[in-house]
TORTORVEX-119278 format. One record per residue (C-alpha): z, y, x; residue in three letters. Coordinates in steps of 0.2 Angstrom, whole numbers, plus 5000, padded with zeros to 4 digits. Each point is the difference from the previous one (the first is absolute). Layout:
BEGIN
ZYXALA ...
This chain:
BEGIN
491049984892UNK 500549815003UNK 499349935018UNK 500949865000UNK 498549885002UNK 499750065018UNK 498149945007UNK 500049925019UNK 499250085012UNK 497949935003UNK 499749905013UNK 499150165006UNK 501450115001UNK 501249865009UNK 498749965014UNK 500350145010UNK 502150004996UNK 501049875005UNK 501049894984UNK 501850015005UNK 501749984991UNK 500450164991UNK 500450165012UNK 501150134996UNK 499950164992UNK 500650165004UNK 500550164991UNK 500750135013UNK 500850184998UNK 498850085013UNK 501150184999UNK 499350145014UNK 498649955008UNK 501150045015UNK 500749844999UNK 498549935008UNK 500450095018UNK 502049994996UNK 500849855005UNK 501250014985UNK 500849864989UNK 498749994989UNK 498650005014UNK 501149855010UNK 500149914981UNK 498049995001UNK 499649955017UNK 501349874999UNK 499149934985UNK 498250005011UNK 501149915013UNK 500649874989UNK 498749964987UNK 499149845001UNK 498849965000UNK 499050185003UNK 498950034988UNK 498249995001UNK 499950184991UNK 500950144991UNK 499750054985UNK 501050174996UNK 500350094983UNK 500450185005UNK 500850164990UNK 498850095009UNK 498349954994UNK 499750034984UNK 498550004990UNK 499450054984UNK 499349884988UNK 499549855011UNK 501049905013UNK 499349985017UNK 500449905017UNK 499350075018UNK 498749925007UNK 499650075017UNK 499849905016UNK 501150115007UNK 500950104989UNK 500750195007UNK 501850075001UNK 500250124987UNK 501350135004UNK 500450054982UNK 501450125002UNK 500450185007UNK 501350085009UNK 500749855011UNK 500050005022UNK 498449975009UNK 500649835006UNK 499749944982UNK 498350074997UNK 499749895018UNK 500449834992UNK 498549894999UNK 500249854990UNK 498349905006UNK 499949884990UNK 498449894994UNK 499749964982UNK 499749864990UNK 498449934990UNK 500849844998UNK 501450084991UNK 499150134992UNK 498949864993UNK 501649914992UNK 500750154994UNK 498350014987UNK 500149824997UNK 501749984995UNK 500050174990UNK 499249974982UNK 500750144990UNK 499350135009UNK 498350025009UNK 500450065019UNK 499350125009UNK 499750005018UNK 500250155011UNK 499250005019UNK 500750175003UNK 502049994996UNK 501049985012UNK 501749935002UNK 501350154994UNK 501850025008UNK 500949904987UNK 498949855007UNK 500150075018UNK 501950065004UNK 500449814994UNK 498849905008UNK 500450085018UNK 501449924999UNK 499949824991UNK 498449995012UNK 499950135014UNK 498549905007UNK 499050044985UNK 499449815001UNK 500149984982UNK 498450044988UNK 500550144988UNK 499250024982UNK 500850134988UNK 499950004982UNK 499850174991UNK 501450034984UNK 498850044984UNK 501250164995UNK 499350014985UNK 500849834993UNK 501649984994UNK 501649895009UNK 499449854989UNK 498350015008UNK 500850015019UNK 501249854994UNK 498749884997UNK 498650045013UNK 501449945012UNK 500149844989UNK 498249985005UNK 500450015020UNK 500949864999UNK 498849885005UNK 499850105016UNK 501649945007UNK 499349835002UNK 498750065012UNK 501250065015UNK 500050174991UNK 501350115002UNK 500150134986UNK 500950165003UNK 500650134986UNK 500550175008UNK 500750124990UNK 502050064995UNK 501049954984UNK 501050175003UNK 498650145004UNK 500550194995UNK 499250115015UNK 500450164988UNK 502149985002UNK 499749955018UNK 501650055009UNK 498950055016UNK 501750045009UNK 500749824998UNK 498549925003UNK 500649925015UNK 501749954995UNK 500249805002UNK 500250004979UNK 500050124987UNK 499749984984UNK 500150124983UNK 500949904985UNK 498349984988UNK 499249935016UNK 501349875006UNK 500449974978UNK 498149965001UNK 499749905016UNK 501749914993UNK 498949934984UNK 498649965007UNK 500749895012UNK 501249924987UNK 498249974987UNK 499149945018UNK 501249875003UNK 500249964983UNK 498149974999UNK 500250134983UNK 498050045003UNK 499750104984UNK 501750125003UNK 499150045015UNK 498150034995UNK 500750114986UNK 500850115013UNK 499550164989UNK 501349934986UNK 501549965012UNK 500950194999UNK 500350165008UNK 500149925017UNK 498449915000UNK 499250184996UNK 500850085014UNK 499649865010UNK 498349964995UNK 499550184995UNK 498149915006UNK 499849835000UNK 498749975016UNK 501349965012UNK 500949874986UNK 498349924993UNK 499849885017UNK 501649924997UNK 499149954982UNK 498849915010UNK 501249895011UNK 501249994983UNK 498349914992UNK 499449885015UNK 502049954999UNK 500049814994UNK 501549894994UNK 500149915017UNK 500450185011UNK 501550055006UNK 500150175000UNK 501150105016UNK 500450195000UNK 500250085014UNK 500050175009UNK 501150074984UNK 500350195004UNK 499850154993UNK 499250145011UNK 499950194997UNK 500949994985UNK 498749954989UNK 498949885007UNK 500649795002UNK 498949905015UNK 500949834988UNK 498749855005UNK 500049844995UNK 499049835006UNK 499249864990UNK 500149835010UNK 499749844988UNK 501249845002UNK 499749834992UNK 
């Protein structure tokens, strides 16, 4: 696929957006949903990025590990989208969290417009999941900010993730800030439940892995990292399924020549999970 030749936006889609210079993009290591009622370093490291960004966006759009679809790709819709609680075994306090945000049609209309490679679904009923949630409650505790998420087709391979990003681009020139959620280390199975709270710990493979793909992040080496299946013993173990590593693809693809790329919150947690993030901020 070559998307090179990106389409503006119709006049349609930008009435309701405002045109600004290009925002940032996001991909973060969201980890334990418990880092959303944990003042931790990772949790500081977000709302201090809600603090300081400028200028706030005038909606979200989220890419999270944990909405996947089958065969089509799909953004939410609702006027007031719900708080999914998509997890088990975790304190009351958690299941309490109520991220009341409003939606976006504004966004949800650009999303379809600037999207030609696939036909998007909309979807009333989705809500926003805790890879959007245990985020957002920090970057914008207010819940001021329209939320939009965008379904992963899990049917389609890394290639296919890669360059529906390339299609968001546009996006960012309408006050759009596009968050991928997700982790490039995400092993729940060798979990070491027992050192989950230790400050870092992380096995060998996991680190050797988290190592690469920071070095092919800053290096810009794209294709090393969409072909992720290819890279090695480490990469299986650390990518034994790739949900949680296909919304990176999608900040890797909206990536352009002009962005600098940060990393940040670089540690490894529970031996075999990495919260590595990195921010997109384009300089002239």
């Amino acid at each position: 696929m070559n998307l090179d030749d990106q389409q503006p936006l119709p006049l349609s889609a930008e009435a309701d957006l405002p045109v600004t210079a290009p925002m940032p993009v996001l991909f973060l290591g969201h980890g334990s949903p418990m880092n959303a009622i944990r003042d931790t370093v990772f949790s500081r490291a977000w709302h201090k990025i809600g603090e300081n960004l400028q200028p706030k966006p005038s909606a979200i759009l989220c890419i999270s590990a944990h909405w996947l679809t089958q065969g089509l790709s799909a953004v939410t819709s609702a006027e007031r989208p719900e708080t999914i609680h998509d997890f088990g075994g975790f304190p009351q306090a958690l299941f309490d969290v109520q991220y009341s945000v409003s939606g976006s049609k504004a966004l949800v209309n650009a999303v379809k417009h600037c999207v030609n490679m696939v036909s998007i679904a909309e979807d009333a009923e989705r809500g926003i999941d805790h890879g959007a949630w245990s985020v957002l409650v920090h970057l914008y505790p207010e819940a001021d900010v329209p939320v939009v998420q965008l379904s992963i087709d899990y049917s389609q391979p890394a290639e296919f993730h890669y360059q529906l990003g390339r299609q968001l681009r546009a996006l960012r020139r309408l006050g759009v800030l596009i968050i991928a959620s997700g982790n490039l280390v995400h092993n729940l199975m060798k979990v070491a439940w027992d050192r989950l709270n230790e400050p870092v710990f992380g096995y060998e493979w996991a680190l050797e892995a988290d190592a690469k793909m920071k070095n092919w992040l800053l290096e810009k080496r794209h294709q090393q990292l969409i072909e992720w299946d290819r890279q090695g013993e480490a990469f299986k173990l650390a990518i034994p399924t790739p949900d949680h590593y296909y919304p990176m693809l999608y900040a890797l693809g909206i990536q352009e020549d002009q962005d600098e790329l940060t990393l940040f919150n670089e540690a490894a947690v529970g031996g075999s999970l990495t919260m590595t993030s990195f921010r997109l901020d384009y300089r002239l």
